[in-house]
N, C-alpha and C positions, 0 to 999 in steps of 0.2 A: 339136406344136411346143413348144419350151420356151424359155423368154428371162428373163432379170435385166433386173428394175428395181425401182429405187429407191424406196419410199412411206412416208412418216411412219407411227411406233410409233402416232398413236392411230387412224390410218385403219387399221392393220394388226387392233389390237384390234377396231375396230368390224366387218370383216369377219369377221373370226373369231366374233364373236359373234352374225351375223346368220348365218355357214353353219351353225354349231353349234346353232341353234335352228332353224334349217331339218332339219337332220343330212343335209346334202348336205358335199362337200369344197369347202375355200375356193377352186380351180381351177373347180369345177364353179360356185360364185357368183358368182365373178370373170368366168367366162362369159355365164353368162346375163345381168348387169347390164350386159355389154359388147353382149350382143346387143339387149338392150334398148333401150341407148342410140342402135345404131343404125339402129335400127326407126326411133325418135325424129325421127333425123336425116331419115331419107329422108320419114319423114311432112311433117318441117319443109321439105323438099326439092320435094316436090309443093305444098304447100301456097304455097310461093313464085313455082313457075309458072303455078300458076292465078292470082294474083295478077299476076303482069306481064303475062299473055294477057288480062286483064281491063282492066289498065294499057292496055295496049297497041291493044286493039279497042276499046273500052268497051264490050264485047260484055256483054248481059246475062247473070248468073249460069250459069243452067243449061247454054244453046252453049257455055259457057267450059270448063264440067266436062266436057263432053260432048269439048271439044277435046283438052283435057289426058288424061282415059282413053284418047282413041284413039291419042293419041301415045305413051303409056305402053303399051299394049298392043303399039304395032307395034316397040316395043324389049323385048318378052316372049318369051322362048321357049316354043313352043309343043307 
């Protein structure tokens, strides 16, 4: 898929000069740091619900992880 947007001349540079010394294409950089970042997020994501299930119960650490995996599993395709 292809899309216009807008980014400042020195962020446009600094990508450029991080795919070029990668010597991947700035599409193929622009992806992967997107993917990155949403790795990021969903880590951020979990990490937030095991926190409010811990909030929430004052369930000792490991039950808590224990809950959050299983719940995460059963929204996994399998």
């Amino acid at each position: 898929m292809k899309m216009t947007i807008s980014v400042p001349d020195d962020v446009i540079a600094a990508i450029d000069s991080q795919s070029e010394r990668l010597v991947i294409s700035r599409s193929a950089y622009l992806t992967t740091i997107a993917r990155l970042h949403l790795r990021g997020l969903s880590d951020a994501e979990c990490t937030a619900q095991i926190n409010e299930l811990l909030e929430k119960t004052k369930m000792p650490l490991a039950p808590a992880v224990r809950e959050v995996t299983r719940r995460t599993m059963k929204k996994s395709e399998w």
